[in-house]
Structure formats: C-alpha cells, structure tokens
C-alpha positions as CSV (number, residue, x, y, z in Angstrom):
1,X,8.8,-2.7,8.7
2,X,8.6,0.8,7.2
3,X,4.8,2.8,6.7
4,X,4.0,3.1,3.3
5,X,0.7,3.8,1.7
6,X,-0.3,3.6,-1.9
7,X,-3.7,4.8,-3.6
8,X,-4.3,3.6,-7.3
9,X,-5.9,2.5,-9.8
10,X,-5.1,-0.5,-12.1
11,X,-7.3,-2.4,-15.3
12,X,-7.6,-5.9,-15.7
13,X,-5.3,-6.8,-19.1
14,X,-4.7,-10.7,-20.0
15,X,-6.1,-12.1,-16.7
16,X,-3.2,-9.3,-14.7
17,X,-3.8,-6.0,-12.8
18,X,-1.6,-3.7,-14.3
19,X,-1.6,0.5,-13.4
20,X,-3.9,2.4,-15.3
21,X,-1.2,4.8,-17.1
22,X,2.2,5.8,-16.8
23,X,1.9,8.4,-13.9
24,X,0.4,4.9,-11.9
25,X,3.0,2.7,-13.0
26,X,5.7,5.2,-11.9
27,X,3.9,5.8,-8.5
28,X,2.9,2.0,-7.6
29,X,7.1,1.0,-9.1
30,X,7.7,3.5,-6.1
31,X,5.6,1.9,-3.2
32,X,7.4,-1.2,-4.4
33,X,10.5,-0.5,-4.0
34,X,9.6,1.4,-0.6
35,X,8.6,-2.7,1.2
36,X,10.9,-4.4,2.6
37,X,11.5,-8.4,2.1
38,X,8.4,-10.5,3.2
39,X,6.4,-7.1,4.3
40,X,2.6,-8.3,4.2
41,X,0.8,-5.8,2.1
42,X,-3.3,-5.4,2.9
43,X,-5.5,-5.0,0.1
44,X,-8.8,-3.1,-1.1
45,X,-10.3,-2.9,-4.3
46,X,-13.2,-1.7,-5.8
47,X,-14.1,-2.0,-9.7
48,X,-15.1,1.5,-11.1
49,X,-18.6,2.6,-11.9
50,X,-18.5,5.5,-13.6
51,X,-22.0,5.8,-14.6
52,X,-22.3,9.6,-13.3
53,X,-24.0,11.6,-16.5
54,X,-22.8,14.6,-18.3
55,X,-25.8,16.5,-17.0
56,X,-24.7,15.7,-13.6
57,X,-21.3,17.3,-14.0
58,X,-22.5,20.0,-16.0
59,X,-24.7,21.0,-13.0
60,X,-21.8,20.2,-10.3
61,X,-19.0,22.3,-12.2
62,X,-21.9,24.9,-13.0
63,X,-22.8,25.3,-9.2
64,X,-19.2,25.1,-8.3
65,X,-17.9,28.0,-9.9
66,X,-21.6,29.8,-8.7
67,X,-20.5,29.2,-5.5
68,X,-16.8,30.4,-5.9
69,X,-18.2,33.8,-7.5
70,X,-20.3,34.1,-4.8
71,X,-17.5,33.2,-1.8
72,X,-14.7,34.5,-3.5
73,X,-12.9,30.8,-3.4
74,X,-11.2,29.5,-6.1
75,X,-12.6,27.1,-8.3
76,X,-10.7,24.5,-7.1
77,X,-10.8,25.1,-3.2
78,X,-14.5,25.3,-3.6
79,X,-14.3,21.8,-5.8
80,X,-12.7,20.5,-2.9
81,X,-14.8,21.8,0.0
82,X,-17.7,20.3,-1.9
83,X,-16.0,16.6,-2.5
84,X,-15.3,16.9,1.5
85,X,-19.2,17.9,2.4
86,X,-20.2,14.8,-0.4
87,X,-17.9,13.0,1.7
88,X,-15.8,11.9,-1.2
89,X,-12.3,12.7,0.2
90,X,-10.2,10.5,3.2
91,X,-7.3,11.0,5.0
92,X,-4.5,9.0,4.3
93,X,-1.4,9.2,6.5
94,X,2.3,8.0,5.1
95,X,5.4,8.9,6.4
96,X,4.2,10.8,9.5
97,X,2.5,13.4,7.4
98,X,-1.6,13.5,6.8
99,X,-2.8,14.0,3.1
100,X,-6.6,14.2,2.0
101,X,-7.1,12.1,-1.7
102,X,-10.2,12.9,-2.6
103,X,-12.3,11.2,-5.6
104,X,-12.4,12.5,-9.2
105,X,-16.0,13.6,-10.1
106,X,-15.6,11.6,-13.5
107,X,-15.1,8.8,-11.5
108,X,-18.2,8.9,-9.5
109,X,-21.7,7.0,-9.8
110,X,-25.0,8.5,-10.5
111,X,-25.6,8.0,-6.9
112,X,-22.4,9.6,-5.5
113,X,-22.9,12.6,-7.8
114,X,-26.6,12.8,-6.5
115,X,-24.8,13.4,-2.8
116,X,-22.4,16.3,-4.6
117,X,-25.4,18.2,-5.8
118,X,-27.0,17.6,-2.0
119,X,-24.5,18.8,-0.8
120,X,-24.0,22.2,-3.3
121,X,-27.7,22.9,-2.4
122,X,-26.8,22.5,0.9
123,X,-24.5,25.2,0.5
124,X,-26.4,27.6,-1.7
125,X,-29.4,27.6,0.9
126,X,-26.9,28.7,3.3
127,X,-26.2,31.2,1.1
128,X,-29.5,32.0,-0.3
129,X,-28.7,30.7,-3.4
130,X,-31.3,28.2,-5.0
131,X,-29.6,25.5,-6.8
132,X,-32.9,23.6,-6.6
C-alpha cells in the first residue's frame, strides 16, 4: 500500500461532499487515483467557522507588513512565521518529503485570529514595537 496524503476542503451539495472548486477537484481526482484497490483511507473533518472579522485581518495584514518593514522579510515569509508562532501551520509528510500547510487567515475563527494578533505582539515587544 502506497503513502499518500491529501488536505482539502469540500461543501456539502444535495446530501454529497463534493471539492470546494476546481483546483480541489483536480487535487482530491489525484489522491484518488494515487490508492490502490481496497486501501483503507482515515478520515478528519471539520466544518469551517469563518467568523474571524474584517477588523481582525485588517490589524493582522497591518502588523504583518510592520513587521516585514521592520525585519526586512518579505510579506509573505513574515505571514508565515506568524501562522507558525499562532500555531496555525502542520507538517504533513507524503512521499518521503515534509511539507508545512498552514491555514488561510480568511478561514480562521475570531478565536484563532485572537492567537495571530498574540502572537504579532509577541513579536513587536521583542522588537520594541507596540502592537498593543
């Protein structure tokens, strides 16, 4: 039995799961084809609560690109370092090789995005940068 590892996201349609989009559909048709004959596939899921505000992201992406000024990261690899102190990323390993899939901000809960902006004060006080 071969290794394989998929990370998705589907909606509920007609009673069915089916992927989100096109870009899921060709990802999840690839996993598929990937198992072999009676392969037992294990099975998480977890409905979305997106209830994060638009003041908390327009704080998060604020601070982030504070922070990347400051540090002279990129927007994005400061974005990430911040979803990895929020604890919003895992590592996932498939074929051998280890990849870190992190969670989309828009895709976050009030709550999680309330451990993002920890965690970017976190930072700016190590800095001595108030994002208080």
């Amino acid at each position: 039995m071969k290794h394989n590892i998929y990370h998705g996201r589907f909606k509920s349609k007609d009673g069915k799961f089916i992927p989100a989009d096109k870009a899921e559909e060709i990802k999840f048709n690839s996993f598929r084809k990937e198992l072999e004959e009676d392969q037992i596939v294990e099975v998480f899921m977890e409905s979305e609560v997106d209830n994060g505000t638009v003041p908390q992201l327009a704080k998060i992406h604020a601070c982030i690109r504070e922070l990347a000024k400051e540090t002279g990261y990129t927007f994005e690899d400061m974005k990430l370092e911040i979803k990895r102190q929020a604890g919003l990323c895992i590592k996932k390993e498939m074929s051998g090789e280890v990849f870190l899939v992190c969670k989309s901000f828009s895709r976050c809960s009030k709550d999680e995005l309330a451990l993002v902006i920890e965690a970017i004060v976190q930072i700016g006080d190590s800095l001595n940068i108030n994002f208080r």
